[in-house]
C-alpha positions as a printed Julia matrix, in Angstrom:
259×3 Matrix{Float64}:
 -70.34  40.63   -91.02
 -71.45  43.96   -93.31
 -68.9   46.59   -93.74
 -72.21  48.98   -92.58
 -72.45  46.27   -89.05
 -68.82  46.59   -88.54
 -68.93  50.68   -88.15
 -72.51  50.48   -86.66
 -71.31  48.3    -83.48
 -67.88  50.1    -83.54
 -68.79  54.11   -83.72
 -67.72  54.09   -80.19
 -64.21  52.36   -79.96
 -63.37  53.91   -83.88
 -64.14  57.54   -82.56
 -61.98  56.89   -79.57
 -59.45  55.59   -82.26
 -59.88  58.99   -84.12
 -59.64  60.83   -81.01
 -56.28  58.97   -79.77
 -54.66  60.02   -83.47
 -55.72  63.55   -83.93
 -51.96  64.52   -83.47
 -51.42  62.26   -86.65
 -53.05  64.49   -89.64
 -51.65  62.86   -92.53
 -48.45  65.28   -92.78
 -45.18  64.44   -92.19
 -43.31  65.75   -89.56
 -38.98  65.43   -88.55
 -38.58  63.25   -91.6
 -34.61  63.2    -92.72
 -33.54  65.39   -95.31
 -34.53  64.43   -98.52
 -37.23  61.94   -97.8
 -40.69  62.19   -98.99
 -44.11  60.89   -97.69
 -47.78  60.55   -98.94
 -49.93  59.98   -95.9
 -48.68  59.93   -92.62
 -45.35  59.6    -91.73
 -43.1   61.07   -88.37
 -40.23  60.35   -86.58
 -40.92  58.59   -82.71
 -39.09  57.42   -79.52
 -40.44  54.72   -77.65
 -44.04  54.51   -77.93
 -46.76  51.82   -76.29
 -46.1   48.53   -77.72
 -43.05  49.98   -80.03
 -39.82  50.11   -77.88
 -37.05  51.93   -78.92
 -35.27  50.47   -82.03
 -32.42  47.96   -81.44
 -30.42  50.74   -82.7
 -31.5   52.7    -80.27
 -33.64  56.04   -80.1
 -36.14  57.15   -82.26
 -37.28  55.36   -85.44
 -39.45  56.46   -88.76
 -42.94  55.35   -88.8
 -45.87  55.26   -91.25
 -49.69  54.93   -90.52
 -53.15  54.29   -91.91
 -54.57  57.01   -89.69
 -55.67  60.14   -91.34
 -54.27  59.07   -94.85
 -55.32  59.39   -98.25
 -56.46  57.24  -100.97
 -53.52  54.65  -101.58
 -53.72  51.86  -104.08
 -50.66  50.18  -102.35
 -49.45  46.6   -103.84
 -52.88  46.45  -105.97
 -54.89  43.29  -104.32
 -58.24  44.62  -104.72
 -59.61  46.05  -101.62
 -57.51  48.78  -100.27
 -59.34  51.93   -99.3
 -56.77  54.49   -97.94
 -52.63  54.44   -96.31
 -49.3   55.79   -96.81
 -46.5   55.58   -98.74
 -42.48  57.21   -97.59
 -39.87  56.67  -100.12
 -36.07  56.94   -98.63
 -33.12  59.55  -100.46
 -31.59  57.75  -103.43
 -28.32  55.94  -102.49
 -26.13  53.78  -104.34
 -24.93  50.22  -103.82
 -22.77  47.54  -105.74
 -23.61  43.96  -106.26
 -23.48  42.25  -103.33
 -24.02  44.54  -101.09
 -26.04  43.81   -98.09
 -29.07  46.11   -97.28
 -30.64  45.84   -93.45
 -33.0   47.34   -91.67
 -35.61  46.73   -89.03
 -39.22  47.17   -88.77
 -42.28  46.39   -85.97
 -45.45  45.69   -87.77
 -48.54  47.2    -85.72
 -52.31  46.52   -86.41
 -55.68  47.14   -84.68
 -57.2   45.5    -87.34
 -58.1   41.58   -87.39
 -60.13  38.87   -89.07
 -61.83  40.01   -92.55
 -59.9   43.26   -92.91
 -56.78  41.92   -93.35
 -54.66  45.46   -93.29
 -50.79  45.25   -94.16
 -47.37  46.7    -94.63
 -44.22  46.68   -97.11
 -41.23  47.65   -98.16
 -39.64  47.36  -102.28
 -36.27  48.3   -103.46
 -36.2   50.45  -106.09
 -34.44  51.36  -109.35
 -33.75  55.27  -108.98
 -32.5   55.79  -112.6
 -35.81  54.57  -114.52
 -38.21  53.95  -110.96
 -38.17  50.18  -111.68
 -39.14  47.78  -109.38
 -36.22  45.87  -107.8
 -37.87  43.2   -105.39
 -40.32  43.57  -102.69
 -38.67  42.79   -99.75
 -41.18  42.12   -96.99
 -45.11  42.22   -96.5
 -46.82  42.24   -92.86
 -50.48  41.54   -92.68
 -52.61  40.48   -90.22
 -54.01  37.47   -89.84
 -56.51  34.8    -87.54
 -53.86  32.33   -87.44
 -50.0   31.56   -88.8
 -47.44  33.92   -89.85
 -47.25  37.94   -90.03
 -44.45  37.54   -92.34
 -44.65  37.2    -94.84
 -48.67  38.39   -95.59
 -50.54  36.01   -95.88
 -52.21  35.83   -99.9
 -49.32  38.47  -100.55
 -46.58  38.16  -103.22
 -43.54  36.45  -102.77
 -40.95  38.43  -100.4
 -37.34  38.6   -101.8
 -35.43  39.57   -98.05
 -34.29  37.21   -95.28
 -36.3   37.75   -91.7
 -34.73  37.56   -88.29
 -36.49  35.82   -86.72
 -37.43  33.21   -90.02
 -40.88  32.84   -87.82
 -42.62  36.39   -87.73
 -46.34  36.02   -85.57
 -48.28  38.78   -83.34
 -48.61  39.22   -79.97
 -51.94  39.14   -79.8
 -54.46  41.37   -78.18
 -55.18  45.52   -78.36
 -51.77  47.09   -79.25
 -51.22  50.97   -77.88
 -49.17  53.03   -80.12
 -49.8   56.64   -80.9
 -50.01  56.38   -84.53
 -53.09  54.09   -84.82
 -54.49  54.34   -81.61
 -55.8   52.2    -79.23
 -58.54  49.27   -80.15
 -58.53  45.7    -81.21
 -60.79  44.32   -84.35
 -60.95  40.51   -84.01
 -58.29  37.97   -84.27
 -54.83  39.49   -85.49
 -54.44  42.31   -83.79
 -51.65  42.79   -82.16
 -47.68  43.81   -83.33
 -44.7   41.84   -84.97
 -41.85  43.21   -82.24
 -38.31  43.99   -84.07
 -37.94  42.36   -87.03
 -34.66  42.19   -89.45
 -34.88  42.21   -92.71
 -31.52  41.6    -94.8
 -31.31  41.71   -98.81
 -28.41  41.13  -101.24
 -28.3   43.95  -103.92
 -27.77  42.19  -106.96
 -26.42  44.5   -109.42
 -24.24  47.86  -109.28
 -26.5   51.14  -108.93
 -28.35  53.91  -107.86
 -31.79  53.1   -105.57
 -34.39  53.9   -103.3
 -36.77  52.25  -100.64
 -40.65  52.32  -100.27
 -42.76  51.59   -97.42
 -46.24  51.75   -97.39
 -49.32  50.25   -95.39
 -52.96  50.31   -96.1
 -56.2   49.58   -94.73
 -58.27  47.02   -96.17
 -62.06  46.9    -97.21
 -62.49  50.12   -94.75
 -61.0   52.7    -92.32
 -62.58  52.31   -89.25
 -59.52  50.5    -87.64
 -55.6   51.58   -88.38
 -52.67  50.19   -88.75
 -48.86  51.17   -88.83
 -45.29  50.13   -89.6
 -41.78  51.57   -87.77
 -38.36  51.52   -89.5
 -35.35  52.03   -88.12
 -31.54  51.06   -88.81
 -31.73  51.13   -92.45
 -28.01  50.28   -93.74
 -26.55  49.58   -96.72
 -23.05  47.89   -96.38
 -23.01  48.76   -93.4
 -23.41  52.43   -93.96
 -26.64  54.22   -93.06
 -28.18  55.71   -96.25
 -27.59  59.42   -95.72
 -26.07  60.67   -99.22
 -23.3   62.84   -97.13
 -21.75  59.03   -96.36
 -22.81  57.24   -98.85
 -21.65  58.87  -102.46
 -23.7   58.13  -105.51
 -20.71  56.31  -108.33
 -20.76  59.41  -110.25
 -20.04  61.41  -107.11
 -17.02  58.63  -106.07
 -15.36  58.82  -109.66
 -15.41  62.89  -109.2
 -13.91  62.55  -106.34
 -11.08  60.14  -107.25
 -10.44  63.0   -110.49
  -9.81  65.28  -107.63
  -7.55  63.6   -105.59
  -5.64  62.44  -108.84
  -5.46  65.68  -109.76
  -4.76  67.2   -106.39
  -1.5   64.64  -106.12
  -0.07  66.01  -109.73
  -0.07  69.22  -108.71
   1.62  68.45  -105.72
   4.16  66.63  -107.35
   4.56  69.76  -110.05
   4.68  71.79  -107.16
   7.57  69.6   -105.51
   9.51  69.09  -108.43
């Protein structure tokens, strides 16, 4: 079916799509200090379909609705989505990285929307590993995307499908395109960082071959060693070996002091 049939048959369910997502402008709103997003990004509680996180309370989201032109991973036929990068934070090899994430689509068969996340180098913005894709699909898995890239991260649960049918969930509305619509549930994703350094996160989702139907992604839980990824608890290595000059230097003078 035409891009031009699609819209034609749809200007009634896609304006009540619009409608349900005017409070979704394509600005971010109660993001954490120190993260950034292109598109639309928020902060919700339990929401429709999306439950509160297994971490409990609110989670970080990102949408198609509203949002701007976005190449995302560079397939071919994105139009338009959103892209929130996490603070910097720094890990050493080994170290595991979790989070969780609930993959949400109104779109279905022949606009195959989807959803990532990529680990990044924060000292030269190098690409680390992609760590997951979501995309809808008529049949099979959710994760990984189906034609997508290889994922580097482990999922829990290894199997990652849709419930099926018209998800509800402020950020993309209410609607159903076809066959793969529908949302992922919790997922956990786990990666081993490989090498000592300083990163970042991505995660992005776009719409594919047109706009008329949206889809989102919600993130919560991220941790890194167990840690969550706020640079008050986890110091960057510059800031750790600072901090152990201090506290040497704190003890001498206290020794000079005693003696």
């Amino acid at each position: 079916m035409s891009l031009f049939k699609r819209s034609t048959i749809n200007l009634g369910l896609t304006s009540l799509l619009s409608l349900s997502a005017l409070a979704f402008s394509g600005t971010a709103s109660a993001l954490p200090a120190g993260w950034s997003c292109t598109g639309t990004c928020g902060e919700l509680g339990a929401d429709g379909v999306v439950t509160a996180s297994p971490d409990g309370g609110n989670y970080l989201y990102v949408a198609t609705t509203n949002a701007p032109s976005q190449a995302g991973l560079g397939l071919g036929s994105e139009t338009n989505g959103t892209v929130l990068r996490s603070v910097n934070f720094a890990a050493t090899a080994g170290t595991s990285l979790q989070y969780h994430f609930n993959f949400v689509t109104t779109d279905g068969a022949g606009f195959a929307d989807y959803a990532w996340s990529r680990l990044f180098n924060a000292a030269d913005n190098s690409l680390v590993a992609l760590l997951f894709t979501a995309r809808t699909t008529p049949g099979g898995n959710t994760v990984p995307g189906f034609g997508m890239p290889a994922i580097a991260a482990t999922m829990d649960p290894t199997t990652v499908t849709v419930v099926p049918g018209a998800p509800t969930w402020s950020p993309v509305g209410t609607g159903c395109w076809a066959t793969g619509c529908g949302y992922t549930g919790w997922v956990k994703s786990t990666y081993q960082i490989l090498a000592d350094g300083n990163y970042y996160l991505d995660f992005g989702v776009v719409n594919w071959s047109d706009t008329a139907f949206n889809t989102g992604l919600a993130i919560d839980g991220i941790l890194v060693g167990g840690n969550p990824i706020d640079p008050n608890q986890v110091p960057e290595p510059a800031s750790l070996a600072l901090l152990s000059l201090g506290l040497l230097g704190l003890g001498a003078l206290r020794r000079r002091k005693a003696s």
